[in-house]
C-alpha positions as CSV (number, residue, x, y, z in Angstrom):
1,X,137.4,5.6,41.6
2,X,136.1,8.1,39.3
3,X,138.4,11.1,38.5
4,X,137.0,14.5,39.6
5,X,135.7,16.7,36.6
6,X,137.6,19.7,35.6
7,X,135.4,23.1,36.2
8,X,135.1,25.0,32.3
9,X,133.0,27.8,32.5
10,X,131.4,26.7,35.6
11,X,130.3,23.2,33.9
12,X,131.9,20.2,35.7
13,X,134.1,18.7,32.6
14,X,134.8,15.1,32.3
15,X,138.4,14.6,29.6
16,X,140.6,11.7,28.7
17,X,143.6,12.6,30.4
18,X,143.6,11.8,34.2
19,X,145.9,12.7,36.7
20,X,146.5,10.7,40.0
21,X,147.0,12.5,43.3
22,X,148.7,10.7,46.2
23,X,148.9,11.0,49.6
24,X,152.2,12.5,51.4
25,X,152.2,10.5,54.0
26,X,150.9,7.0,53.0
27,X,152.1,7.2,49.4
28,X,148.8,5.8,48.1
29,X,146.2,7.6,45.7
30,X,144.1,9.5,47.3
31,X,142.0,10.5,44.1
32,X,142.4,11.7,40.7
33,X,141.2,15.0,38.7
34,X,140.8,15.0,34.9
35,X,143.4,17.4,32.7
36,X,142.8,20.2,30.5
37,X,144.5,19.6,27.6
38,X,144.8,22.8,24.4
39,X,141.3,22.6,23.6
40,X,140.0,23.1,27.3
41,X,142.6,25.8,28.1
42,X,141.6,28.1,24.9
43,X,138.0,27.3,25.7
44,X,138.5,28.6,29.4
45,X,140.1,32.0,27.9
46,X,136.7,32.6,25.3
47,X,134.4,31.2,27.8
48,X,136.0,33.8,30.4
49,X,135.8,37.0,28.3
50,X,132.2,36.2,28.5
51,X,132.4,35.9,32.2
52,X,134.5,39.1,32.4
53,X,131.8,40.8,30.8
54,X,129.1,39.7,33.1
55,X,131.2,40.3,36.2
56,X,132.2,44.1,34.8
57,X,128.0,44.3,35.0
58,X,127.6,43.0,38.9
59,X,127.4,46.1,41.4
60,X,130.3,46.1,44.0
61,X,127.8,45.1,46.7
62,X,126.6,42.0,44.2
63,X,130.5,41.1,44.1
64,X,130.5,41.9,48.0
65,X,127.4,39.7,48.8
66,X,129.0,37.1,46.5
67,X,132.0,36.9,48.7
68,X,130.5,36.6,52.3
69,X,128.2,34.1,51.1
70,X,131.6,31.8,50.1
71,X,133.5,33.0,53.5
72,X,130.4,31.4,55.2
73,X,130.7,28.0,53.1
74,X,134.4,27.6,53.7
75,X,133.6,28.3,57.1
76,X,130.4,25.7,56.7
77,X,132.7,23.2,54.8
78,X,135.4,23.8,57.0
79,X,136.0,20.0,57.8
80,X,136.0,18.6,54.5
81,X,138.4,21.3,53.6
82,X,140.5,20.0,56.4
83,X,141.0,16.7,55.4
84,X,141.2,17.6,52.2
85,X,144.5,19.2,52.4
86,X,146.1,17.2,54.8
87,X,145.1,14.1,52.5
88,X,146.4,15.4,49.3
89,X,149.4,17.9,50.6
90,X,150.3,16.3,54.3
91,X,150.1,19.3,56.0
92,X,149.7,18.5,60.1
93,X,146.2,18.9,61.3
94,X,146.4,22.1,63.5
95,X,148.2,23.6,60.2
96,X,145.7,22.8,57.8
97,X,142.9,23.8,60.3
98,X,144.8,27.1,60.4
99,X,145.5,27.1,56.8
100,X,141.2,27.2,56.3
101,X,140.3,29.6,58.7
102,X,142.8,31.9,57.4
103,X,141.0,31.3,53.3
104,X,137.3,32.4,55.4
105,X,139.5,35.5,56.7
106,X,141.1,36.4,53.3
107,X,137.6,35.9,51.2
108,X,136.0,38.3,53.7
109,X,138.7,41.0,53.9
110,X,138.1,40.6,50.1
111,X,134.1,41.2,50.1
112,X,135.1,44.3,52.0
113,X,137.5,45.4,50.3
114,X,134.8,44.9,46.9
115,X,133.1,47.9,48.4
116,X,135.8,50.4,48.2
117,X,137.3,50.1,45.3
118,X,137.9,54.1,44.2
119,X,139.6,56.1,42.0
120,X,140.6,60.0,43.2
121,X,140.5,63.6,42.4
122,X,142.8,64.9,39.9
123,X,143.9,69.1,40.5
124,X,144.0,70.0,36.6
125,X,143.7,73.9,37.3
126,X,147.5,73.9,38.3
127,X,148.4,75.0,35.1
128,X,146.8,76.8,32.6
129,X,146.0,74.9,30.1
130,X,143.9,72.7,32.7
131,X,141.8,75.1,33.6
132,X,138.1,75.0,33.6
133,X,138.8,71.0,33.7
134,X,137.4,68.8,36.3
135,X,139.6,65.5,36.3
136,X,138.8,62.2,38.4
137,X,139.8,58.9,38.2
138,X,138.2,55.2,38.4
139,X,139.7,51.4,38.8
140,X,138.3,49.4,36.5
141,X,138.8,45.7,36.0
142,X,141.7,43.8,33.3
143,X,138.5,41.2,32.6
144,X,140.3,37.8,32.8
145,X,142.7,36.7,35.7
146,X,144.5,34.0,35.2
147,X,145.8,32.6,39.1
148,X,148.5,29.9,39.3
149,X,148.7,28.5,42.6
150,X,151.6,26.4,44.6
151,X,150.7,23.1,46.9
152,X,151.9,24.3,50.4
153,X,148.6,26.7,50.7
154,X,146.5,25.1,48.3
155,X,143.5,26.9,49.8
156,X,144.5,30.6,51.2
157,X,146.6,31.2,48.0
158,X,143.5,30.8,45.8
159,X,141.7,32.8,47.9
160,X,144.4,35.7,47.5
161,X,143.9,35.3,43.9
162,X,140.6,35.0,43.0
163,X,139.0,36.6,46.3
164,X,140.5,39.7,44.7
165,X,139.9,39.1,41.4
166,X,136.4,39.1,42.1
167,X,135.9,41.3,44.4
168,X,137.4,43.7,41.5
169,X,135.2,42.4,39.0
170,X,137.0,40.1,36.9
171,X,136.3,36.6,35.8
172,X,139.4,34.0,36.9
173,X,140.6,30.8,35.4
174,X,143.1,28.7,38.2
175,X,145.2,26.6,37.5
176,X,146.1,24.5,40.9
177,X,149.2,22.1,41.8
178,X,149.4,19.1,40.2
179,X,150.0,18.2,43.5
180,X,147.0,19.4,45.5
181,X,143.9,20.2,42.7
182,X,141.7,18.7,45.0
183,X,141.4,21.5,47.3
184,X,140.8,23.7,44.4
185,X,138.3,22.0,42.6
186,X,136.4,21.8,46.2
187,X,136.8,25.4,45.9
188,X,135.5,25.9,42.9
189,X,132.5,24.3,43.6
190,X,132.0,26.2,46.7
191,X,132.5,29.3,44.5
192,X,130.0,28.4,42.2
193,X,127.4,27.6,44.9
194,X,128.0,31.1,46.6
195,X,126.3,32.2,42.8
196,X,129.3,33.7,41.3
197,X,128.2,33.3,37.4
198,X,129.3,30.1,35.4
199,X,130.9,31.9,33.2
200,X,133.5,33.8,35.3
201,X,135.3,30.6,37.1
202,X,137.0,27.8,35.5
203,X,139.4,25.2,37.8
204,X,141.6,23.3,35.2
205,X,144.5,20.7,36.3
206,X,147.0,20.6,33.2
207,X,150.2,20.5,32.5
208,X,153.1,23.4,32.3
209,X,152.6,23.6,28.8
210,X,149.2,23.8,28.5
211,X,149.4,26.3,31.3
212,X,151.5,28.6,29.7
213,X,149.2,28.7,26.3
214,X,147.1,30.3,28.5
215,X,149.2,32.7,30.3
216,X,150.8,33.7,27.1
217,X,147.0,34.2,25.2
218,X,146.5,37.7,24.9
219,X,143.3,38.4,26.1
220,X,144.6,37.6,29.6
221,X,144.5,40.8,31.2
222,X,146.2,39.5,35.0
223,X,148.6,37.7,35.7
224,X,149.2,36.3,39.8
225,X,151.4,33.3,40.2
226,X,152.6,31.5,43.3
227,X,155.7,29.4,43.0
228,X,159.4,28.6,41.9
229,X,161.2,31.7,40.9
230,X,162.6,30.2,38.0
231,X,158.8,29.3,36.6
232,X,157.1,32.4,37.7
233,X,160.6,34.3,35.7
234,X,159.8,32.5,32.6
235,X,156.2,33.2,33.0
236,X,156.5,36.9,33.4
237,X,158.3,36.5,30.1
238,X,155.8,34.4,28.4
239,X,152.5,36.7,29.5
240,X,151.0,39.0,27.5
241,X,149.1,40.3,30.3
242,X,149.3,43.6,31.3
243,X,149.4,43.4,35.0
244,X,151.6,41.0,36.8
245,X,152.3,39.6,40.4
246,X,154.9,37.0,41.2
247,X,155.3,35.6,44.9
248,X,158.5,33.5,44.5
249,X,160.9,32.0,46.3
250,X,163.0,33.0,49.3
251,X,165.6,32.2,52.2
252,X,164.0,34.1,54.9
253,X,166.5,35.0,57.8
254,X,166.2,36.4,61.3
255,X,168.4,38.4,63.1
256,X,168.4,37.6,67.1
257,X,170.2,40.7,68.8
258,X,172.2,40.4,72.0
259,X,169.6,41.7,74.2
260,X,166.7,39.7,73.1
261,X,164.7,37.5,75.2
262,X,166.1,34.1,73.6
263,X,162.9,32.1,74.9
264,X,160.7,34.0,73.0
265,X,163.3,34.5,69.9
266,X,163.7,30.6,69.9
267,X,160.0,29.4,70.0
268,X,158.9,31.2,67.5
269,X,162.1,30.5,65.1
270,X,161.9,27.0,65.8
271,X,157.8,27.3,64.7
272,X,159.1,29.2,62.2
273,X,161.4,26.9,60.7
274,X,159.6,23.9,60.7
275,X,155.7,24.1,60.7
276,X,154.3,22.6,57.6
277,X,158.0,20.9,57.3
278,X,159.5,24.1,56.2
279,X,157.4,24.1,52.6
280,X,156.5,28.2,53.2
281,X,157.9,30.6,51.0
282,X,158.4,32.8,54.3
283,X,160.0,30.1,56.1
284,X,162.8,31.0,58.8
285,X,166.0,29.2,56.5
286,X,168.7,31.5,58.0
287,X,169.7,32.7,61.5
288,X,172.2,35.7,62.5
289,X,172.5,35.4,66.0
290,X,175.1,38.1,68.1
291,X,177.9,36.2,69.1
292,X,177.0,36.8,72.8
293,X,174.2,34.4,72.8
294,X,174.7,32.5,70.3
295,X,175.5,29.2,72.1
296,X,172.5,29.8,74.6
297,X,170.0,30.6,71.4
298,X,171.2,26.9,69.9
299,X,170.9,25.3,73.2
300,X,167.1,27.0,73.8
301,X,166.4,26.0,69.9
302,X,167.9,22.4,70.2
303,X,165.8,21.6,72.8
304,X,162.4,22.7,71.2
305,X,163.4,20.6,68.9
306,X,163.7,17.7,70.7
307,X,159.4,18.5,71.8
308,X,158.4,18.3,68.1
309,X,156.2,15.3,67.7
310,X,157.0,14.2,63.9
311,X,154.3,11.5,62.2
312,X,151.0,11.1,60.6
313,X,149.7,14.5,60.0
314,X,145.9,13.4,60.5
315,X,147.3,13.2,64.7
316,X,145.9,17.0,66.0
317,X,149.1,16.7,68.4
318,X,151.4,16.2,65.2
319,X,154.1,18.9,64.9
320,X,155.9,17.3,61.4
321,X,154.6,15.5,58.8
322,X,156.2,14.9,55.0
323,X,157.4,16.5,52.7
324,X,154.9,16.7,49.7
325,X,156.7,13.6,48.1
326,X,159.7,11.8,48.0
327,X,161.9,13.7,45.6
328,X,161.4,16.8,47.1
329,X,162.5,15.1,50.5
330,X,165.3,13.7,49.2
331,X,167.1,16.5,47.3
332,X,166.4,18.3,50.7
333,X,168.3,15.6,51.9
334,X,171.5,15.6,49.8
335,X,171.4,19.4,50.4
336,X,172.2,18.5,53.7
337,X,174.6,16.1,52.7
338,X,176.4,18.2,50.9
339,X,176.6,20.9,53.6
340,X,178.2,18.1,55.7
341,X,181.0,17.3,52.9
342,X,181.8,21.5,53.0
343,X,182.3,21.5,56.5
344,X,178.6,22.0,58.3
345,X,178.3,20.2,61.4
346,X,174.5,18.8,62.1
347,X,173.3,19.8,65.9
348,X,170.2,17.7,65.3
349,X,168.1,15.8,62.7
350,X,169.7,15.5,59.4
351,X,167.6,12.0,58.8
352,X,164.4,10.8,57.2
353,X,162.2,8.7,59.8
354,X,159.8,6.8,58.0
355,X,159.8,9.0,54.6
356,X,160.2,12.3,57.0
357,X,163.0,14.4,56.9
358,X,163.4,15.5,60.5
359,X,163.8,18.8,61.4
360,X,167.4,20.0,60.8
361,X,169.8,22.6,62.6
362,X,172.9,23.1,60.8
363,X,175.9,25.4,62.3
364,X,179.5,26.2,60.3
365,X,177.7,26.6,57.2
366,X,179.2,29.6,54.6
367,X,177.2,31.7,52.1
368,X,177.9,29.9,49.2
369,X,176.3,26.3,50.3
370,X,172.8,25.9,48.7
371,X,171.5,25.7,52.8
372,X,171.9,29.1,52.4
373,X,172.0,30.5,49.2
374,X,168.8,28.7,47.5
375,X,165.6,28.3,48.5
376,X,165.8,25.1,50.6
377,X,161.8,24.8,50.9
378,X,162.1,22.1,53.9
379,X,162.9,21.8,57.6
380,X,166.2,23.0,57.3
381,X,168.1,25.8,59.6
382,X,171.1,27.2,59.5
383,X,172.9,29.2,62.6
384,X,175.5,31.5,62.3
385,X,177.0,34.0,64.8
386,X,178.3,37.7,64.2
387,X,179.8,40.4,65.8
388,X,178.3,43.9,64.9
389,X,174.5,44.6,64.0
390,X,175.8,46.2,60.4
391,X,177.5,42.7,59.6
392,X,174.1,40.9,60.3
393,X,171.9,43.0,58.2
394,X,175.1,42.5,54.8
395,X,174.6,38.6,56.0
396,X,170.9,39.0,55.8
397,X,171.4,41.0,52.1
398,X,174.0,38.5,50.3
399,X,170.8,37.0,49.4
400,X,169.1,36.7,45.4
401,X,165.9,37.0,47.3
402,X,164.0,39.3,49.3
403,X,160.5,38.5,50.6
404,X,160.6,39.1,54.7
405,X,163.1,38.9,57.3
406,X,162.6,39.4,61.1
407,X,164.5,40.8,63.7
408,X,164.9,40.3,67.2
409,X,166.1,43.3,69.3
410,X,165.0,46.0,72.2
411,X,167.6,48.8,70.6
412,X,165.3,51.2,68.6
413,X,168.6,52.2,66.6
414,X,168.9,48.7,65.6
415,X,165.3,48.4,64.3
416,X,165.2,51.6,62.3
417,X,168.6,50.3,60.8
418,X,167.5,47.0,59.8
419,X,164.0,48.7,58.5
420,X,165.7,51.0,56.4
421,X,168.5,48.7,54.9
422,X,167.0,45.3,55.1
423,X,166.8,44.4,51.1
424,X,162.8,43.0,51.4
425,X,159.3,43.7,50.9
426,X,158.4,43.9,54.6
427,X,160.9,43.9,57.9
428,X,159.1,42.2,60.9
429,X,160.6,43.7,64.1
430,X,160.3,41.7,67.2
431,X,159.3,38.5,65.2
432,X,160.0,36.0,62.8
433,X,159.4,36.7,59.0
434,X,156.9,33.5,58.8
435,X,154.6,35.9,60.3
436,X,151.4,37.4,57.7
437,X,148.2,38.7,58.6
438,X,146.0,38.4,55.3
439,X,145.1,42.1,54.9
440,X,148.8,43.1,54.5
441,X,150.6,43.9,51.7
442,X,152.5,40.7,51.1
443,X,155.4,40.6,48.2
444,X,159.2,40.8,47.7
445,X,161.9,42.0,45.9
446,X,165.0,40.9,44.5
447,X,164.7,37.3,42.8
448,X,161.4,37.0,45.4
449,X,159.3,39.0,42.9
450,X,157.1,41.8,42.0
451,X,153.5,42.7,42.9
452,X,152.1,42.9,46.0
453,X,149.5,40.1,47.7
454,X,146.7,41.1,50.6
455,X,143.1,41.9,49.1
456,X,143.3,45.7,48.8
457,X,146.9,45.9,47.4
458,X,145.9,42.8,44.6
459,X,143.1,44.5,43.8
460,X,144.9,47.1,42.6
461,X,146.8,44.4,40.7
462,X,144.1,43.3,39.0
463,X,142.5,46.7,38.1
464,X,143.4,49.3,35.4
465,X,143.2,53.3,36.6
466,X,141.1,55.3,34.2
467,X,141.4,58.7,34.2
468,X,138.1,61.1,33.5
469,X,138.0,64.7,32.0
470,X,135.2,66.7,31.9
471,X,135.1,70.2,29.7
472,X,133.1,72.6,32.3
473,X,132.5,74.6,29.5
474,X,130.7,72.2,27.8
475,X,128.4,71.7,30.3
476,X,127.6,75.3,30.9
């Protein structure tokens, strides 16, 4: 099989170094993708100040038009996208389907949003030194955005990277998964075909290293990375760019309130937790249920568990497939394990079925095991009760991340509590914190990271304000 050429510049690049990709779920190669090695990587960076400069010429309606015409070819190539990412990252049909028509949302929203990219007025005559001054300001783009993009959304996160970075007139340099750069060398090509210029996209697989020679060259002007905190930490580090956006990791919790409807609460935890086998940074990991329902909430949870079809992810009816390989299943595993030998009991799964870890409900579980405080990135839960609404939302904080949390409850006084002193970037009342709609401002705090995600707000990520004074007086 012949390895897929890198993208440099917008030229499809054949090197030495090739990189197999394998399928989840059968465990055999289902391609391969050639590596960038130094060379490549400082050729992207001079190559892209080139493109930087072309795309700083385009009109916002050119960089519009540019957009909608690749919203219309995901939407065109929407099946090859498909099996795409279920082949190289095992996500379930109906989640990959999903996963698509949510990268033709975001690349839209992001043509919009290339139309309304403003500055503001700026009051000088407050004072008097400012007076006879008219002051304005503009955005104007950092020229080269370098995005960095995790496996579990191979397609939507590159659209939340570069649909931005386009739209704001920048040229972009990716650098996928090792895991899934099929999906975003398809993506490239896509990219290139809507008629962005050659010069302003390249797509190169490569190693950490190599990777980080880029992130660290100082004519990056952007930053956005997608992955483990303790990579995007060291990144932020390692950067010379200017502008910076981590979306890290997180152990996203729910709070289910005594007077919540539990079969609403517990069908959309149990989604939740386990959809694309719990690899989403938003994830439900952690449940704080009032102790008043907290052996009905299990019961209702236990047995939607017990209707979750687990198997080949090509099935459309497929609720579970694998993990995106076996190590990372089997360090979920022993994380289990280990909750067991502290004292966690396991209500259901616990077990790998054919390679799949099945999905896993864990109660009498403390703060301190790694099932709750890490990042457990699989289809783990854990379910523990309490007795006042202030103790859920300290249970919720003794966290070292905070991306989302939901919260389940009718009492207004509740919900203004937890929005107010919930530690995260957003609060989700009446749902789950797995829930994101593409045009919101999407980010964390805490170890979760900085920067916010959603088209308009990344725009402003990936622009610089300028501010513009004009002497009246010299014009009179």
């Amino acid at each position: 099989m012949v390895p897929h050429p890198l993208i440099l510049g917008g030229e499809y690049i054949h090197t030495k170094t090739v990189h197999e990709v394998f399928n989840p779920y059968t465990g055999l190669s289902c391609g391969s993708v050639c590596m960038a090695d130094f060379f490549e990587a400082k050729e992207a960076v001079r190559i892209a100040q080139t493109g930087a400069h072309r795309m700083a010429s385009l009109a916002a309606h050119e960089r519009s038009a540019i957009l909608h015409r690749l919203a219309g070819l995901i939407q065109e190539e929407s099946e090859k996208l498909v099996e795409i990412i279920i082949r190289e990252g095992g996500k379930a049909r109906k989640y990959a389907a999903a996963e698509v028509a949510r990268a033709a949302t975001t690349i839209s929203i992001s043509a919009e949003e290339a139309r309304r990219i403003s500055g503001s007025m700026v009051p000088m005559d407050g004072y008097p030194a400012g007076r006879g001054r008219l002051a304005f300001s503009i955005r104007v783009p950092v020229g080269i955005v370098v995005a960095i993009t995790p496996f579990n959304l191979p397609l939507n996160q590159i659209c939340h990277k570069a649909g931005p970075a386009i739209a704001a007139g920048n040229s972009c340099i990716i650098k996928p998964s090792s895991a899934t750069p099929l999906t975003a060398l398809k993506f490239g090509e896509l990219l290139l075909k809507a008629g962005l210029p050659k010069e302003a996209l390249s797509v190169i697989p490569c190693k950490p290293e190599v990777a980080e020679s880029i992130v660290s060259h100082p004519d990056v002007g952007a930053l956005s990375f997608t992955g483990s905190s303790k990579v995007g930490w060291h990144l932020r580090h390692a950067t010379n760019a200017g502008k910076i956006t981590l979306e890290l990791g997180g152990n996203a919790a729910v709070i289910v309130d005594e007077d919540t409807d539990l079969n609403i609460a517990s069908s959309r935890i149990v989604e939740g937790a386990f959809s694309h086998a719990g690899q989403v940074c938003i994830s439900v990991q952690r449940v704080f249920a009032h102790h008043v329902v907290y052996d009905d909430l299990i019961n209702r949870i236990l047995s939607r568990c017990k209707t979750l079809k687990i198997g080949d992810p090509n099935d459309q009816s497929t609720d579970i497939g694998p993990m995106i390989n076996p190590v990372k299943t089997a360090e979920a595993y022993k994380r289990i394990q280990d909750a067991v030998s502290q004292g966690a009991s396991v209500l259901c799964g616990g077990a790998c079925n054919e390679g799949i870890l099945t999905p896993t409900v864990l109660t009498n579980t403390s703060p301190l095991m790694s099932v709750n405080c890490e990042e457990v990135f699989a289809p783990i839960l854990t379910i523990t009760p309490y007795r006042t609404f202030h103790e859920a939302v300290l249970m919720v904080n003794d966290s070292p991340f905070g991306l989302q949390a939901g919260v389940f409850t009718k009492d207004v006084n509740h919900a203004l509590y937890a929005a107010n002193h919930l530690q995260c970037g957003a609060v989700v009342i009446g749902d789950i914190p797995t829930f994101r709609v593409d045009s919101m401002p999407y980010g964390g705090v805490k170890g979760s990271g900085i920067g916010r995600e959603g088209p308009y707000y990344a725009i402003r990520e990936m622009t610089e304000e300028r501010l513009i004074i004009l002497n009246e007086q010299q014009f009179a």
